[in-house]
C-alpha positions as CSV (number, residue, x, y, z in Angstrom):
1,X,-70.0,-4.3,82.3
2,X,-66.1,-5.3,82.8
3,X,-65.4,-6.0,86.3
4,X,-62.3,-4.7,87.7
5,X,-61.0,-8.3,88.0
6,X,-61.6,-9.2,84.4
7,X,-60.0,-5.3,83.2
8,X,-57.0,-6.3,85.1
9,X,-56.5,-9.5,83.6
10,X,-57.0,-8.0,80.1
11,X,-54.6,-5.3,81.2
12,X,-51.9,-7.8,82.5
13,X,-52.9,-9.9,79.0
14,X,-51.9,-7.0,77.2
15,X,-48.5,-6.3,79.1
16,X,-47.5,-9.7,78.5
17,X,-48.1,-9.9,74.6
18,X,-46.1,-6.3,74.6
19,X,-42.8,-7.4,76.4
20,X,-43.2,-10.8,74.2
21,X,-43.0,-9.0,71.3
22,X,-40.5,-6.4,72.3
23,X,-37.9,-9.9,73.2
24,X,-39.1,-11.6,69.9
25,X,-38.0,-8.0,67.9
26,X,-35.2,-7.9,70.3
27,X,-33.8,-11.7,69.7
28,X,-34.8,-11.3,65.8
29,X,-32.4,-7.9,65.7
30,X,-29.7,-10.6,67.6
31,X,-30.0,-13.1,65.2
32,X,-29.6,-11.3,62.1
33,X,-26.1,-9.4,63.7
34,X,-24.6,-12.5,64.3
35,X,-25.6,-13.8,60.8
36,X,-24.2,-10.8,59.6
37,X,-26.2,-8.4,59.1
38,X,-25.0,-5.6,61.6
39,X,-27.5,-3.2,60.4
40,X,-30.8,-4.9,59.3
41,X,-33.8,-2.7,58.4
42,X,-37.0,-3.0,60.4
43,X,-38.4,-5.2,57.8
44,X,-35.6,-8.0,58.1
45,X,-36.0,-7.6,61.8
46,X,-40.1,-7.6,61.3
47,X,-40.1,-10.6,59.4
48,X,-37.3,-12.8,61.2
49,X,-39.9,-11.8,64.9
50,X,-42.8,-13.0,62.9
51,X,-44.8,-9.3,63.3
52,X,-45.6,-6.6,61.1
53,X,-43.5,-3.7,60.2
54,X,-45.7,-1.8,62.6
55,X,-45.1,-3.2,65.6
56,X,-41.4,-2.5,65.4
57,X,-42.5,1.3,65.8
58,X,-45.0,0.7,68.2
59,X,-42.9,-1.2,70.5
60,X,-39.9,0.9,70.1
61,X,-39.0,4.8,69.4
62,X,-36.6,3.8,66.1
63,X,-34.0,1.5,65.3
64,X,-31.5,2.9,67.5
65,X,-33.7,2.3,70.4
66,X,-34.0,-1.2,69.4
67,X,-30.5,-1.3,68.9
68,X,-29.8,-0.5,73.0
69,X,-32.6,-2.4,74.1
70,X,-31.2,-5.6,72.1
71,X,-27.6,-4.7,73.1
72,X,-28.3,-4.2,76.6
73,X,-30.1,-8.0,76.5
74,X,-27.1,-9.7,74.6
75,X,-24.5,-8.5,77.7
76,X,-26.9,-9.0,80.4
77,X,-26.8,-12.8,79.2
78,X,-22.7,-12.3,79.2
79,X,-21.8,-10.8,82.6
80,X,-23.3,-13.9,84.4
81,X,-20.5,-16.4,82.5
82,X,-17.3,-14.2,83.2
83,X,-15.7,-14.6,86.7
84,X,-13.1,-12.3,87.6
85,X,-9.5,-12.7,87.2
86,X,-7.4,-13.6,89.9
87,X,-5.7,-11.1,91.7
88,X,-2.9,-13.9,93.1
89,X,0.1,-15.0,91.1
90,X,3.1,-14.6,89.0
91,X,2.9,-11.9,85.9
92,X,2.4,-14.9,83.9
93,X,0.1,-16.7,85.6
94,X,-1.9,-13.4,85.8
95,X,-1.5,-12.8,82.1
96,X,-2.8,-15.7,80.8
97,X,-5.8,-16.0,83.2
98,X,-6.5,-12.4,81.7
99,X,-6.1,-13.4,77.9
100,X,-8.2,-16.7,78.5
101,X,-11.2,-14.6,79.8
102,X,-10.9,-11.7,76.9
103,X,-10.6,-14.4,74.5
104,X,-14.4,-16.0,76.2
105,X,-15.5,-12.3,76.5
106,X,-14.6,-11.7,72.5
107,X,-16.3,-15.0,71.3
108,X,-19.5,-14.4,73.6
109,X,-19.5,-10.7,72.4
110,X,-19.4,-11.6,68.8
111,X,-21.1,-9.7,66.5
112,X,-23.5,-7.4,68.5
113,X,-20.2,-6.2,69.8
114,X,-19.1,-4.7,66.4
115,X,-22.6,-4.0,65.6
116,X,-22.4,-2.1,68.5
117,X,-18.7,-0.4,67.5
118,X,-20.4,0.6,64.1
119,X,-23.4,2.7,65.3
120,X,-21.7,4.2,68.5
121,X,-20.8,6.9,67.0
122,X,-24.6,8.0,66.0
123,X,-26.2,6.9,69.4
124,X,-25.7,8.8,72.6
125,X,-26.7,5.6,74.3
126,X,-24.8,3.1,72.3
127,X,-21.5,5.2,72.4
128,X,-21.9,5.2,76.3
129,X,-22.1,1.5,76.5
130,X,-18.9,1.3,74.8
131,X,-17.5,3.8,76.5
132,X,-18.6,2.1,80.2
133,X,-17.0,-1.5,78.9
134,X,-13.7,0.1,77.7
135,X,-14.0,2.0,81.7
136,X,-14.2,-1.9,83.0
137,X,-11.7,-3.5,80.7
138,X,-8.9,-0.3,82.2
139,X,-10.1,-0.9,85.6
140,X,-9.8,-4.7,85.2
141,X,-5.9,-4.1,83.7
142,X,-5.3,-1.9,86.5
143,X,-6.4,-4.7,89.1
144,X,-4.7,-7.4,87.4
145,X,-1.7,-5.9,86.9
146,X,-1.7,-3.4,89.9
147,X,1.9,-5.1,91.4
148,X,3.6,-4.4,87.8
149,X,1.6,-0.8,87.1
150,X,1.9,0.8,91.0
151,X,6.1,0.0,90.6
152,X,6.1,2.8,87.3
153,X,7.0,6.5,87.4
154,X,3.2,8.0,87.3
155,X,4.2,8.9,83.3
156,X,5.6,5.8,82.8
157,X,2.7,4.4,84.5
158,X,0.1,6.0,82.4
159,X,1.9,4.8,79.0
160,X,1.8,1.2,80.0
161,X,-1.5,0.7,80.8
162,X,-2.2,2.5,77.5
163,X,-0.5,0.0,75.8
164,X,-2.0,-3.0,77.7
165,X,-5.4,-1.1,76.9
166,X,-4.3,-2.1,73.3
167,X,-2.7,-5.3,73.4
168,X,-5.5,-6.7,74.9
169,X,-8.4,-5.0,73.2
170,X,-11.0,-6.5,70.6
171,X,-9.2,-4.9,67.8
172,X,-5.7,-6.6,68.4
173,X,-7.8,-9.7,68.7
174,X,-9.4,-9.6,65.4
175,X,-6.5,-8.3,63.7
176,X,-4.3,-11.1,64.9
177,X,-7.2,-14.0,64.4
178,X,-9.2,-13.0,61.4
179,X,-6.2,-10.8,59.2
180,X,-2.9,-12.5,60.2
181,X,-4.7,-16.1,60.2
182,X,-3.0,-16.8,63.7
183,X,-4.9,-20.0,65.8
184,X,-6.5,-19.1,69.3
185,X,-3.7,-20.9,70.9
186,X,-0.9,-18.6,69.0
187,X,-2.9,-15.3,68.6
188,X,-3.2,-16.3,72.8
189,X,0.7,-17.0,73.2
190,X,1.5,-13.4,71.7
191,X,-0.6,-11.5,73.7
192,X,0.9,-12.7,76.7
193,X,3.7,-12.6,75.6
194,X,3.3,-9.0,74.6
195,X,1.8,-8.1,77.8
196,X,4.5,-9.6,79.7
197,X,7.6,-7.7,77.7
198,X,6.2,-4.9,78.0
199,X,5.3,-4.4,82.0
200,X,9.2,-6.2,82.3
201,X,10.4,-3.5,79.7
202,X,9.0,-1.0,82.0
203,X,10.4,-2.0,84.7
């Protein structure tokens, strides 16, 4: 007859080997994004974990369950590495502390982050993670840059912080590193640059 103390330790036993191979799937999913596979099958990922094909399924819903869980791990190691920007300064001094933590944000991000881009659009939960980190990175512009923004005609206002929205998004990051060839330092330099112009253009 199992004792209750012996059925709980087989219980707890049994949680443990679970979330171990949930993290394993998880981390295998990880590795193979940033290896370049952004949309592995559940074999790849079944194989890289060392587990069956099975055990993706029983662990998880689908992919695209495994997908949030996996993304929601890879930023929860990010957010403890980024401090805020400061709030004190010139434009320029604010600008480049800005650019200098997008650019850490971007190379921690990596590939899960356009792994994440990709299947947005055919995951509820995915697309609202995207959706929340764009609602940071406005709210972070607005902060940063609230001397510059709160001077502007409410229209005027609007339009600029649309534009800084780009300027200092992902996308104008890739495009300037990995299309136009530009170094960190340069693809850096016209950021600011373009961030500065425009809030003095503004003005």
């Amino acid at each position: 007859m199992t004792t209750p103390i012996a059925a709980l330790a087989t219980s707890d036993g049994r949680r443990h080997r679970s979330a171990r191979t949930r993290d394993a799937l998880a981390d295998a999913l990880l590795d193979l994004i940033v290896e370049g596979r952004l949309r592995p099958t559940a074999k790849e990922i079944a194989e890289r974990a060392g587990v069956s094909v099975r055990s993706v399924y029983v662990h998880f819903d689908d992919l695209e369950d495994l997908m949030c869980v996996a993304t929601a791990r890879h930023y929860a190691r990010i957010a403890p590495m980024l401090e805020p920007v400061p709030l004190e300064g010139s434009l320029t001094t604010r600008a480049h502390a800005l650019v200098e933590r997008r650019i850490r944000l971007y190379a921690r991000i990596g590939a899960v982050g356009r792994a994440t881009q990709l299947q947005a659009p055919f995951s509820p939960t995915l697309a609202k993670v995207v959706s929340n980190a764009h609602a940071r990175s406005r709210a972070e512009l607005e902060r940063v840059f609230a001397p510059e923004l709160d001077a502007l005609a409410p229209d005027t206002r609007g339009t600029a912080l649309a534009l800084l929205d780009v300027l200092s998004g992902p996308q104008t990051w890739e495009t300037l590193r990995e299309v136009n060839g530009l170094s960190v330092e340069d693809a850096a330099d016209a950021v600011v640059t373009a961030i500065i112009r425009q809030l003095a253009a503004e003005r």
